[in-house]
N, C-alpha and C positions, 0 to 999 in steps of 0.2 A: 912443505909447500911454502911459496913465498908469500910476504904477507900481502902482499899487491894483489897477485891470486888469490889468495883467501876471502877479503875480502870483499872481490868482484863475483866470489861464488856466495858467498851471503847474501850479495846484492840478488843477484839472480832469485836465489834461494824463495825471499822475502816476495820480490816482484812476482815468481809463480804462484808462492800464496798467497798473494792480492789478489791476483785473475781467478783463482778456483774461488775463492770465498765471497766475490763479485758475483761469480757467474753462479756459487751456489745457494746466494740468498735473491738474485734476480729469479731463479727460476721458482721461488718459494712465493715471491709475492702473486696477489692474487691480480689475473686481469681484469679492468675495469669495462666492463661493456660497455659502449657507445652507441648501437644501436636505436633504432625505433623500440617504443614499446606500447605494447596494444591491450586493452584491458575490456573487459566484458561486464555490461550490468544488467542483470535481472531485474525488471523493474516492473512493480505493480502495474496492469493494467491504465487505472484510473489518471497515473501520472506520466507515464509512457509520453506523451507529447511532450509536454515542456522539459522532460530529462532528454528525449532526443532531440530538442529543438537547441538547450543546453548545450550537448556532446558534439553538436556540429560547431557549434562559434569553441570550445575548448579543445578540439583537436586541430593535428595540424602544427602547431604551434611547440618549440622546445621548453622543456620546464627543466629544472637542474635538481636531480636525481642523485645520491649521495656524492656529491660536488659535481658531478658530468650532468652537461646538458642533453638532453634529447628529446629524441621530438612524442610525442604521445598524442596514442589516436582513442576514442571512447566508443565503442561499439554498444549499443542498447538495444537491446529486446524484450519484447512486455510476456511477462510471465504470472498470473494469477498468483494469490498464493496458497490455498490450494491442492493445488496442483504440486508446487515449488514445497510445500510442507512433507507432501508425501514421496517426493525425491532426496529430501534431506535423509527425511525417517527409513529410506531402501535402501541410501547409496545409489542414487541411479541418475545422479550423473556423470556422464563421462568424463567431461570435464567441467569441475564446479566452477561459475562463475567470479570473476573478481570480487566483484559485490553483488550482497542482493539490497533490492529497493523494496521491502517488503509495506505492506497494507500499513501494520502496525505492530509495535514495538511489543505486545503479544506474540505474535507468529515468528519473531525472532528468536524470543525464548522458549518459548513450544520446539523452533526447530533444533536449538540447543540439548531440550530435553529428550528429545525424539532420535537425537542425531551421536549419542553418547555410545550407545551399543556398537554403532559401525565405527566410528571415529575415537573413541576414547576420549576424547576431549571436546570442550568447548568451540565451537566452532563460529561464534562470533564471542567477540568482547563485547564487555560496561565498559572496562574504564580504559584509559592510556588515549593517546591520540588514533589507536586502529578503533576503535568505541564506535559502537552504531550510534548515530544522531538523528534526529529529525528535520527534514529538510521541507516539509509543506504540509499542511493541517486540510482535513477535512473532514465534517459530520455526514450523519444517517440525518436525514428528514423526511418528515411525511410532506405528500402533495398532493392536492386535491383538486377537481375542476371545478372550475367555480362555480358554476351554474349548479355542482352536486354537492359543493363547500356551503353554500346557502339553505340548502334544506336540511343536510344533516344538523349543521348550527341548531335552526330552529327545531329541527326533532329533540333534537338530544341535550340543548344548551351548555354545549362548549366547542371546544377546537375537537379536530381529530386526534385522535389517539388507539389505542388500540382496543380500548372498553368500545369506543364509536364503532368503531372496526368490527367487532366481534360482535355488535347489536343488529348494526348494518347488514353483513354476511348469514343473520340466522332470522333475518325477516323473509317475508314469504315475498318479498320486490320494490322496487322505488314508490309504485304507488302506496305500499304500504305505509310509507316511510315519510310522504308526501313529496316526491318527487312525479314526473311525467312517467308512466305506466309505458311507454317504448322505450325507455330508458331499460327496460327487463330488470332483471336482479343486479345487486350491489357486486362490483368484481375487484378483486384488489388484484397489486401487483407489488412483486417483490423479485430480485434477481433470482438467477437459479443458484439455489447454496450449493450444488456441486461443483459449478464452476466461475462463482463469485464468490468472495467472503462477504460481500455486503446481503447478501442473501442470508447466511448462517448469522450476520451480525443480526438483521432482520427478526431472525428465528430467536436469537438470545434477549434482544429486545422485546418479543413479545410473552419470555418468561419475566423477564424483570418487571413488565407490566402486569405480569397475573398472579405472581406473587407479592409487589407492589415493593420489591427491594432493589438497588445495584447491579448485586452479584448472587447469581446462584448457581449453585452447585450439581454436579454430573448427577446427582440424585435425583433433583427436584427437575431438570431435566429431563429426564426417563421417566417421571411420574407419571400415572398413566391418566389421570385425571386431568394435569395440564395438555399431553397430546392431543386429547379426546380434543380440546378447547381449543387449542391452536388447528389443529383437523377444519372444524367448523370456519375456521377463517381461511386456510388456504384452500380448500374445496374449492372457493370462487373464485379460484385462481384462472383467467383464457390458458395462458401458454410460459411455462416458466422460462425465461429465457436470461442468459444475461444484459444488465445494463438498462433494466425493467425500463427507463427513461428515454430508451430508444424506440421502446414496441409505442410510446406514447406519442410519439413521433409519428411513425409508420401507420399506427392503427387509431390514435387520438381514444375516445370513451370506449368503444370498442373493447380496446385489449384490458384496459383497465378504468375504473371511475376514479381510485385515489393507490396510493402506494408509498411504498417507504423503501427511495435509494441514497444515493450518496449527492450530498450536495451539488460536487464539484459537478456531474454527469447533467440534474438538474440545470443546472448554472449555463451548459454549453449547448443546450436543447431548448431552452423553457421559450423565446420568441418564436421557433421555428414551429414547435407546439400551437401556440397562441393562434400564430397567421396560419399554419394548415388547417384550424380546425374549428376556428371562430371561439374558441371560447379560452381565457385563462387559468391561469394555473396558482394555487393558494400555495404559498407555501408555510409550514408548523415543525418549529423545530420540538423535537419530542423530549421529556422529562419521564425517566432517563435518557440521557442522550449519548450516544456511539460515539467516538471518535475516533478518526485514521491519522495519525500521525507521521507514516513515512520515513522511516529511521532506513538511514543509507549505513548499512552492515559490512562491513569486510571480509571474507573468506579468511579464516586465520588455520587452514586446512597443513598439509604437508608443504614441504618447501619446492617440490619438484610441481606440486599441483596449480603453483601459485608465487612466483616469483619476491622477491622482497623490491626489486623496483617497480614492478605490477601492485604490490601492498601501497607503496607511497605514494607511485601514479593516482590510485584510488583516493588516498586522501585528499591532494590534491583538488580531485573534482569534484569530492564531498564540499569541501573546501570555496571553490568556486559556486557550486548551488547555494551557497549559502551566502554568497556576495551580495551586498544589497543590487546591486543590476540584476540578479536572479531570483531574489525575494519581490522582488516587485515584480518582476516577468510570469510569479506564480498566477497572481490576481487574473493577468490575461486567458490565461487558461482554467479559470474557476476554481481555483483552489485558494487558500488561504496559505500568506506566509507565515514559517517557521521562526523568525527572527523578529524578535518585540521591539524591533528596531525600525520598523515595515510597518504602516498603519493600513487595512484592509479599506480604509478612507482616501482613494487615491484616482484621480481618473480615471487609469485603466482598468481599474478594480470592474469585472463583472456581476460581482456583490452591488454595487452601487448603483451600476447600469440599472441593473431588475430590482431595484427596491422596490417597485410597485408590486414585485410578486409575493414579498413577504421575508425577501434575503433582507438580513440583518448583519451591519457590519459588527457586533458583537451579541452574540449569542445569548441569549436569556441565561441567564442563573440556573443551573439543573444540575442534577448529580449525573455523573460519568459512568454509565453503562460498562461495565469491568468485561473484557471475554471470558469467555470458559475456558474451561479446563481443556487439556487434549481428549481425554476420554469422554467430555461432555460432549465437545465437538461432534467428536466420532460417533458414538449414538443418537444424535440427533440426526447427523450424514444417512447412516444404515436407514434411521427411523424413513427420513424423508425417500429414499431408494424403493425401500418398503413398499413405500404407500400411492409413491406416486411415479415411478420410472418399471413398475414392474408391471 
C-alpha cells in the first residue's frame, strides 16, 4: 500500500475513533433536568398560616438547583402531629412528604425512633445542611377569665397552675370557692390529646406538676395514683375539642373558665374573646413550661421517594423562613421567632399588641417541660380513649 494511502487510512481510522468515543462517553453523561420542581410540606397545624403565607411569596420564582435554574413551587398542608407520628410508625404514607414542619423537635425523633422498623434508617437528620431546624417558637400557657383570674387569686394566693386547677376542679362550685354561684362548677379546658399534641403536652405538663419535676417517665405516667388526680381535673372538661382557644371564642365561660393551650392560638383569639364576651383573658405562663419549637425536617427517605433537587429545593425554603423578612413575619401570626436576631419587641409583634393580657416579650425563668417518651405517649393516648371517647 502506498504510503499516501496509508496514511489517509489512519486518518480515517483515528477520526471513527473520535466519533464512537464522543458519542460513547456523551451518552454516559447524566442529563441535567430543567424542569419545574414541586415540593410538599407537612406542616403543624398551629404554624400552617404563616408557612403557607411564606410558600406563596417563595414559589413561582427560579432558584439554581445543582448549577440549573428552575423555577420551584412550595405546596403546604397542615398536618397534626399525631396523626403524622403514627403514619411515620405504619408506613402510611403514600407518598412522604418533602419536609415535615413538625410541633417539636421531640416528635422528629420519636418519628425517627418509630419509623426504623419500616425504613431501616433514619429518616430525618441532626446534622449536615438536610438537619431539622427550628424555624418559630412557641409555649403552652394557662388562661384564665378574669373576672374567674380574681377569685381563684384570692382563694388560693397565687397564679394559676395546675395545684389551682386541681383545688378548683374538686370543689363542690364557684360559690364555694367565692365566685358568683351561676357561674356553676370550675371547667377547664385543654385541646383534645388525640388530635392535638398540645393537648397530650397539656397531659405531660400536668404530670410534671404532680410530681413537681421536668421529666417523667412512661412509669410515673401510668401510675395509677397520678391518673386517679389528673381524672379529677379533666372530668370538668364541656367538650374536648381541638384548639381549646377556639371553643373560648365560640362559647366564651361556658365551654371553659380557664385552660392551658398554645400561646400562639391564644395570641390570634384573645381580643375577639374579650369583645364577644365582655370579659378578659389573664394570661400565666407555667413553670414547668412546654415549648414548641418547629424544627422544619427533611425526608431523607429513598431516592425515587424523594428527589435530590426536591431535597435542596427544601432547604432552600427552610432557608428562606428563616430570612429575617420571615422571622419577623412570625410575630404577625402569634408565634415567636426562631432567629436571636429578631427581637419579639417589634411593632407587628402580637406579643406586644396584647401585653395587657399578660404576653410577655421574654418569658419568665422556668425549667422546660421535656416530652415523654413514645410509650409514655402512647399510654396516656389509650388512657384518655379509655376514659373518655368510649
Amino acid at each position: 500500500m502506498r504510503p499516501t494511502r496509508l496514511a489517509i487510512l489512519i486518518l480515517m481510522l483515528v477520526f471513527i475513533a473520535g466519533i464512537v468515543y464522543m458519542l460513547t462517553n456523551r451518552s454516559s453523561e447524566p442529563v441535567r433536568a430543567t424542569g419545574p420542581v414541586r415540593i410538599d410540606v407537612a406542616s403543624a397545624i398551629s404554624v400552617e398560616p404563616w408557612v403557607s403565607a411564606a410558600a406563596r411569596e417563595f414559589s413561582g420564582k427560579e432558584y439554581e438547583l445543582d448549577g440549573v435554574r428552575r423555577k420551584v413551587t412550595v405546596d403546604v398542608y397542615p398536618l397534626d402531629g399525631v396523626t403524622a407520628l403514627n403514619k411515620w410508625a405504619k408506613g402510611e404514607f403514600q407518598t412522604p412528604p418533602t419536609a415535615w414542619l413538625a410541633e417539636s423537635r421531640d416528635w422528629v425523633n420519636q418519628a425517627n425512633a418509630v419509623a426504623a422498623d419500616h425504613y431501616k434508617q433514619d429518616i430525618f437528620l441532626a446534622g449536615g445542611e438536610y438537619r431539622d431546624q427550628s424555624v418559630a417558637l412557641s409555649p403552652e400557657v394557662w388562661t384564665v377569665f378574669k373576672s374567674r383570674a380574681v377569685v381563684l387569686e384570692k382563694k388560693f394566693g397565687k397564679a394559676l397552675d395546675w395545684e389551682v386547677v386541681h383545688s378548683a376542679a374538686t370543689s363542690r362550685g364557684w360559690a364555694e370557692l367565692g365566685g358568683d354561684a351561676a357561674w356553676g362548677r370550675f371547667k377547664l379546658i385543654i385541646p383534645h390529646p388525640k388530635r392535638d399534641p398540645a393537648g397530650l403536652a397539656a397531659m405531660v405538663g400536668a404530670a410534671g406538676a404532680y410530681y413537681s419535676k421536668p421529666a417523667v417517665s412512661a412509669d410515673e405516667l401510668k401510675d395509677a395514683r397520678f391518673l386517679f388526680w389528673l381524672k379529677e381535673s379533666l372530668d370538668t372538661v364541656v367538650d374536648f375539642q381541638p384548639y381549646g382557644a377556639e371553643n373560648m371564642v365560640l362559647y366564651g365561660p361556658s365551654a371553659g373558665d380557664a385552660g392551658q393551650v398554645l400561646e400562639n392560638y391564644l395570641l390570634l383569639n384573645a381580643e375577639a374573646i374579650e369583645k364577644r364576651w365582655g370579659d378578659g383573658l389573664i394570661v400565666v405562663y407555667p413553670d414547668p413550661i412546654a415549648w414548641y419549637d418547629f424544627p422544619f425536617a427533611i425526608y431523607m427517605g429513598k431516592e425515587k421517594e424523594s428527589s435530590a433537587a426536591e431535597k435542596d429545593a427544601a432547604v432552600l425554603f427552610k432557608r428562606f423562613l428563616l430570612s429575617n423578612d420571615q422571622q419577623v413575619a412570625t410575630l404577625r401570626f402569634g408565634l415567636r421567632p426562631a432567629s436571636p436576631d429578631v427581637s419579639t419587641d417589634h411593632p407587628s409583634s402580637l406579643i406586644k399588641r396584647y401585653a395587657a393580657f399578660g404576653f410577655k416579650d421574654r418569658v419568665p425563668a422556668s425549667s422546660k417541660m421535656r416530652q415523654a417518651s413514645r410509650t409514655g405517649l402512647v399510654a396516656l393516648g389509650t388512657w384518655f380513649v379509655d376514659n373518655y371517647e368510649k
